[in-house]
C-alpha positions in Angstrom: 2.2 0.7 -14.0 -1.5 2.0 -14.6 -4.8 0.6 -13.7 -7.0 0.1 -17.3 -10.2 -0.7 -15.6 -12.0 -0.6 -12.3 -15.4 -2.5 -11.7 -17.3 -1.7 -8.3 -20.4 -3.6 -8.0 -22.1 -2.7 -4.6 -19.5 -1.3 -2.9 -20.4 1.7 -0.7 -23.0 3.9 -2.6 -21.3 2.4 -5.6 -24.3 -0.4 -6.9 -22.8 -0.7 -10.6 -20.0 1.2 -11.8 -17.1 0.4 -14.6 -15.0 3.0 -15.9 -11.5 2.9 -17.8 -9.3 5.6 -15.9 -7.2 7.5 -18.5 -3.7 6.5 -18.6 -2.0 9.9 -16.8 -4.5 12.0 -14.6 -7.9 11.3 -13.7 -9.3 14.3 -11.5 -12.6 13.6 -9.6 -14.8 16.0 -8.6 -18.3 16.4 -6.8 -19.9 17.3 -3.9 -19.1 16.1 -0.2 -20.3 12.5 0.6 -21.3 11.6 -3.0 -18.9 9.0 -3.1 -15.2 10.2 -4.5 -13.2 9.2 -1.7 -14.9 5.5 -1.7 -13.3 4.8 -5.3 -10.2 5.8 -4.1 -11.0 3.7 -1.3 -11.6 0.8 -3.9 -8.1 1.1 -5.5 -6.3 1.3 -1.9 -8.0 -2.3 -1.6 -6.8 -3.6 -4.3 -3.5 -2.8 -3.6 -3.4 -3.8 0.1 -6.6 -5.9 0.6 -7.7 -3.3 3.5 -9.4 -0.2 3.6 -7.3 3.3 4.9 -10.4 4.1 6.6 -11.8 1.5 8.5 -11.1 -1.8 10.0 -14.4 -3.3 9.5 -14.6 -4.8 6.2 -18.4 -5.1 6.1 -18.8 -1.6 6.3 -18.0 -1.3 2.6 -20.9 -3.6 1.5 -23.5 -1.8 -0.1 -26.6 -1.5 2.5 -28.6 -4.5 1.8 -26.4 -6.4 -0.4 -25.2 -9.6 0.7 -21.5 -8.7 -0.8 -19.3 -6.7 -2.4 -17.0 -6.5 -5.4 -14.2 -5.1 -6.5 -12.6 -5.6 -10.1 -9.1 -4.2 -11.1 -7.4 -4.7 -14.9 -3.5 -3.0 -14.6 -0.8 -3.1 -17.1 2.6 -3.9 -15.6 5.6 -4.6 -16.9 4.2 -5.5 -20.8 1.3 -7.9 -18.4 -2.2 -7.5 -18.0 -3.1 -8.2 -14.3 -6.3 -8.6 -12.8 -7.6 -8.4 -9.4 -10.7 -9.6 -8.1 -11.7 -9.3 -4.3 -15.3 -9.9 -3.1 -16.2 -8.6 0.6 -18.9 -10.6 2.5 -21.0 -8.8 5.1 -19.5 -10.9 7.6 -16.3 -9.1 6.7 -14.4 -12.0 5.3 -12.6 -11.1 2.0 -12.2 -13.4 -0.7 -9.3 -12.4 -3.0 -8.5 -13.6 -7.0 -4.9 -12.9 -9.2 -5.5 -13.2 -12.3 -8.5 -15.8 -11.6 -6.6 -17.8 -9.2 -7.2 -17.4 -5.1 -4.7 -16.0 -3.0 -4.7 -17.1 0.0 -1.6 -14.7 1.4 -1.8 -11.1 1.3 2.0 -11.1 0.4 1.2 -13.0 -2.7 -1.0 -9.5 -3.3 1.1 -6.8 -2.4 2.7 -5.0 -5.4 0.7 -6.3 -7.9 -0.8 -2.9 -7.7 1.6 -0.2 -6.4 -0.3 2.7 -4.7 0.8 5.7 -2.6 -1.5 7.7 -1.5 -1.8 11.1 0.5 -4.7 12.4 2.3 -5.5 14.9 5.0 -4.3 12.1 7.5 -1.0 12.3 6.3 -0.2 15.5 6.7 -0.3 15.1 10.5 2.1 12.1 10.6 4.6 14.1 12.5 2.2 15.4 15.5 0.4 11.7 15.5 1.6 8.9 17.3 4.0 6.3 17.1 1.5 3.5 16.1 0.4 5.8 13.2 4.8 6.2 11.6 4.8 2.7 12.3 1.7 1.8 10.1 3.3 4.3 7.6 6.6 2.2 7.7 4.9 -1.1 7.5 2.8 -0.4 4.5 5.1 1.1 2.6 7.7 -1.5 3.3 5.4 -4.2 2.1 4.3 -3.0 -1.6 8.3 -3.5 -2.4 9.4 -5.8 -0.1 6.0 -8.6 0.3 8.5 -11.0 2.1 8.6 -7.8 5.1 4.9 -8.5 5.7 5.2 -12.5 6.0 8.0 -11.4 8.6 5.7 -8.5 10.2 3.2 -10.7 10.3 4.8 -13.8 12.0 6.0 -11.3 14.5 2.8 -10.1 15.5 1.1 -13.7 16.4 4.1 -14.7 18.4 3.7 -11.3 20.0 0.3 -11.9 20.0 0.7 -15.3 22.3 4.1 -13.9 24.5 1.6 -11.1 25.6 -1.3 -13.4 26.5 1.1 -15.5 28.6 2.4 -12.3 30.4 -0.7 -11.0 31.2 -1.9 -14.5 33.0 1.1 -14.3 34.8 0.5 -10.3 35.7 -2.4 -11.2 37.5 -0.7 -14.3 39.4 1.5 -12.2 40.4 0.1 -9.4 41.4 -2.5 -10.9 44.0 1.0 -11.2 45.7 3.5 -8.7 45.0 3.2 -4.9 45.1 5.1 -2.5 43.0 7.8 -2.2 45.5 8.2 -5.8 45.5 9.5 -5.2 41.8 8.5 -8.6 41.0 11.6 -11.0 41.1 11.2 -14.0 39.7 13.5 -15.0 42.4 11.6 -14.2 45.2 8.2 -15.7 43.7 9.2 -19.1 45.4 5.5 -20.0 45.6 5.0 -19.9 42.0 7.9 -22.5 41.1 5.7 -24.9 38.7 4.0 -22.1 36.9 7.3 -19.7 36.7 9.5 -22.4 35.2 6.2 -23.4 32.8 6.7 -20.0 31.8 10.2 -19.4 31.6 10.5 -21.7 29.0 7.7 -20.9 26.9 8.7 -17.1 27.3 12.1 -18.1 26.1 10.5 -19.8 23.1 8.7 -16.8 22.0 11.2 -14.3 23.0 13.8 -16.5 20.4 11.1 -16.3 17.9 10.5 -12.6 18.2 14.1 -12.3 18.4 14.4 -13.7 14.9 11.6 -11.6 13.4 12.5 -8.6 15.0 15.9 -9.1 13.3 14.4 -8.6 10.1 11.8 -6.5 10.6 14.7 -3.5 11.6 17.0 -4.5 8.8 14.2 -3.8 6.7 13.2 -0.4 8.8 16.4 0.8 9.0 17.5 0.3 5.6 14.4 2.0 4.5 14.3 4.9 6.9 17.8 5.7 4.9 17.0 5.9 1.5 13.7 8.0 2.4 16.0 10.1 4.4 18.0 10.9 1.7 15.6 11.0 -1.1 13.1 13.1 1.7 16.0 15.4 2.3 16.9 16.5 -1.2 12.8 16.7 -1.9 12.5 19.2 1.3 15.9 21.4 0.0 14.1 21.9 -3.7 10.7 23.0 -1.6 12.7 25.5 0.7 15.0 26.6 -1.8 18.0 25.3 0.4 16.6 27.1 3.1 15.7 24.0 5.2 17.1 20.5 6.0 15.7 17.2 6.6 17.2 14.6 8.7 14.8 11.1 9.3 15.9 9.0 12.1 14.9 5.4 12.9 14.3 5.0 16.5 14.6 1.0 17.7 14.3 -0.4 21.4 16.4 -3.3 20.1 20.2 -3.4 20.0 21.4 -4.4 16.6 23.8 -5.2 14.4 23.7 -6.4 10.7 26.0 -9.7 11.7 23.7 -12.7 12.3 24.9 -12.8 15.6 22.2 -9.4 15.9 19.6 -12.5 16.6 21.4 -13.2 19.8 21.5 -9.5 20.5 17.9 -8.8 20.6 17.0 -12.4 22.4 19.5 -11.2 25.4 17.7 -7.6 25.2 14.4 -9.3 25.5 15.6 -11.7 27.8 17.0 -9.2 30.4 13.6 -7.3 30.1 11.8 -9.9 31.4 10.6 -8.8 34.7 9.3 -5.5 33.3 7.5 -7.6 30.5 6.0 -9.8 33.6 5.4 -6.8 35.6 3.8 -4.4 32.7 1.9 -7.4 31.4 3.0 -7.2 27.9 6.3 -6.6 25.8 7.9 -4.0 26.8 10.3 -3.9 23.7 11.4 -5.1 20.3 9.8 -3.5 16.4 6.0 -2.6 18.0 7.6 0.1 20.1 9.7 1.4 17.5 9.5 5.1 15.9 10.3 7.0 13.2 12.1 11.2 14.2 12.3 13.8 11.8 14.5 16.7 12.3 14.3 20.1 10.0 17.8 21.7 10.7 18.5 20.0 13.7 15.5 20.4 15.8 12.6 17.9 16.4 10.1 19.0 13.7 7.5 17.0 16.1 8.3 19.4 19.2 9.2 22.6 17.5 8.6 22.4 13.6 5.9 24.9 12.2 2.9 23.8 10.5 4.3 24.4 7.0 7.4 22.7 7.9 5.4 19.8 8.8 3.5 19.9 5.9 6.8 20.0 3.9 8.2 16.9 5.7 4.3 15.0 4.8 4.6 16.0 0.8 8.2 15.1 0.6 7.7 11.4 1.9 5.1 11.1 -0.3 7.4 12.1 -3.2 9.8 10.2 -1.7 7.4 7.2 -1.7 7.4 7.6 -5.4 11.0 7.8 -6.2 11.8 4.6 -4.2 9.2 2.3 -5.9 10.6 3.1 -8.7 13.7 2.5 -7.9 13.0 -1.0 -6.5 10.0 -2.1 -9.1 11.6 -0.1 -12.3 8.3 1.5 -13.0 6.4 3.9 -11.5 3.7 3.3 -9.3 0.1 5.1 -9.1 -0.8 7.9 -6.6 -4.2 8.9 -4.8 -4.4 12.4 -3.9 -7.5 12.3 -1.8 -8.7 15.8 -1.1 -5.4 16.7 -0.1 -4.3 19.5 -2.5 -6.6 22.7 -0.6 -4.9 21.5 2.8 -1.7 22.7 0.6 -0.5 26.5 -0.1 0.1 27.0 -4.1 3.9 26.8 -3.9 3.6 23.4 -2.6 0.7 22.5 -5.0 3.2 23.8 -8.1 5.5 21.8 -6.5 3.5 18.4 -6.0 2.3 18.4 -10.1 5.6 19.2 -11.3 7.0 16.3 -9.8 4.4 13.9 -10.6 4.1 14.1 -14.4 4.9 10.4 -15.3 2.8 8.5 -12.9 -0.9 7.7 -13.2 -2.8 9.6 -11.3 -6.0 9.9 -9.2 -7.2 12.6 -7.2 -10.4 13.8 -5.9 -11.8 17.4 -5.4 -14.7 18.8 -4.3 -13.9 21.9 -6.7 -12.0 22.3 -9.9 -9.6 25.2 -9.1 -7.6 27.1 -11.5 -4.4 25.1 -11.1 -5.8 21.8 -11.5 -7.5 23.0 -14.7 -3.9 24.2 -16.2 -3.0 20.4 -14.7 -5.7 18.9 -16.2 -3.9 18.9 -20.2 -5.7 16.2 -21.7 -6.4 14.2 -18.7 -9.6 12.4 -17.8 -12.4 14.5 -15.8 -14.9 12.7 -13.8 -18.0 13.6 -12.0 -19.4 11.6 -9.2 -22.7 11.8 -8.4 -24.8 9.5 -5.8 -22.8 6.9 -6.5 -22.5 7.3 -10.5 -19.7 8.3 -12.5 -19.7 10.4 -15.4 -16.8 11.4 -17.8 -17.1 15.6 -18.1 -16.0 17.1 -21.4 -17.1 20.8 -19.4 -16.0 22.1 -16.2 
């Protein structure tokens, strides 16, 4: 997989731009806040429809344009693709395939495969849970779209079980205390509203249970092959020195029987007074976590910088190896002004194990290794929001 072309027209401090990326390595370079990290921005959209960096769409609008565009051309497997997606300033995204509308981001996902690694990442052990559960979702998605139709349905019902659960919080708690613990059996005042609510929490809580089901088969499944790929990654780094365990942590009992649905429905079912009392869901995929453990110890607790930043390159690498393993070709990665965060053993380290994907990565200098990296790849310069190809560095 490559990408051929990319067209930005008023996107960030981008008014017109079109370039044809080279077909290996494209390293860009130039000064802070000239625009390097909005192109890689650009390509991140046009894998996922959403920006790494902010939620508000609108923001990438050129000031004083009414929209946005971005245009992508990608060879896939023997196909040209195109994707189109134009960005109003009210922040609502319209999105082409290959000239038609798509009207599901699943219909999207891995049309363009990305994986990209930025400064963020390399504090994805020390950051919270929310932030390994974004990791897991995203990744999850670009080969496996139907997990994101799954995620997704998850997150409305949880969406409306929470919004009930809060109404009934504040009922409740112009009555009860916290030593009261909340019974349902002793709220005999609220009969009509409790049994209203009973049964539309046991709708949800069988819809969530469903999802859920899913959503950890998927998790789980994929926590073990990065495990394993992660772990032999982290052995070559260390020289066998070091070793890498990756644990999937789930508040939901399951098993890989269908009868798991029923599982999780009881487990949500016998946490409904702390749901009622906490005011939201107190378990199921949202809570979940991802551990990682560098010869048995928590590498979040008591793992070294440069062990952490070993764990951070080898999921990336890991990344790689998996999508091509499920997509049979390899997918395209954004180093983001990641490489000076990284000592030169693992910089060697990074580049020799990236030599058949396409890739993008930005800089604000050109240091002696990415020269000897460089071998016949594509050198651009940004520069107020133009892009130049550099024969010179």
């Amino acid at each position: 997989m490559r990408i051929e072309r990319i067209h930005l027209e008023n996107f960030r401090n981008y008014k017109h731009v079109e370039i044809f990326p080279d077909k290996s390595r494209n390293i860009i370079v130039g000064e802070n806040a000239q625009g390097k990290t909005n192109l890689i921005e650009a390509i991140y959209m046009a894998a996922f429809a959403k920006s790494f960096r902010t939620n508000n769409a609108a923001e990438m609008v050129s000031f004083g344009a009414k929209q946005g565009r971005i245009g992508i051309d990608i060879f896939s497997e023997e196909l040209e693709k195109n994707i189109n997606i134009t960005i109003r300033t009210d922040g609502k995204k319209m999105i082409q395939k290959d000239g038609k509308a798509i009207r599901k981001i699943a219909d999207l996902l891995n049309t363009v495969v990305v994986i990209i690694f930025s400064p963020d990442d390399l504090r994805i052990i020390k950051d919270s849970p929310d932030r390994r559960r974004t990791f897991l979702n995203s990744e999850i998605s670009q080969i496996r779209p139907r997990y994101y139709e799954v995620l997704r349905e998850y997150n409305e019902t949880l969406r409306q079980k929470n919004a009930l659960l809060k109404g009934y919080f504040n009922v409740s708690r112009k009555t009860f205390t916290r030593a009261d613990n909340l019974m349902l059996n002793e709220a005999s005042r609220f009969d009509n509203s409790r049994k209203f609510n009973e049964e539309m929490l046991d709708i949800y809580d069988r819809k969530l249970a469903d999802s859920a089901y899913e959503i950890v088969r998927y998790r789980k499944d994929f926590v073990e092959m990065l495990s394993t790929e992660a772990e032999e990654i982290v052995r070559k780094i260390s020289g066998d020195r070091e070793q890498l365990k990756i644990k999937y942590k789930t508040t939901c009992d399951f098993v890989t029987a269908p009868e798991g649905r029923d599982i999780i429905y009881e487990q949500f079912y016998n946490r409904r007074d702390k749901d009622i009392y906490a005011g939201s869901a107190t378990a199921g995929p949202h809570r979940d976590d991802i551990e990682f453990y560098i010869n048995g110890e928590d590498a979040k607790k008591y793992g070294s910088q440069g062990q952490q930043r070993t764990i951070a390159l080898a999921l990336k690498l890991a990344e790689i190896r998996m999508a091509k393993i499920f997509l049979e070709e390899s997918p395209i990665l954004l180093l983001d002004d990641v490489l000076s965060e990284l000592d030169l053993d693992r910089q060697r380290f990074l580049v020799s194990e990236i030599d058949d994907v396409q890739l993008f990565i930005t800089s604000a200098e050109i240091n002696e290794e990415v020269i000897k990296y460089l071998k016949g790849g594509t050198l651009l310069r940004v520069e107020e929001g133009s892009i130049t190809r550099v024969d010179k560095y």
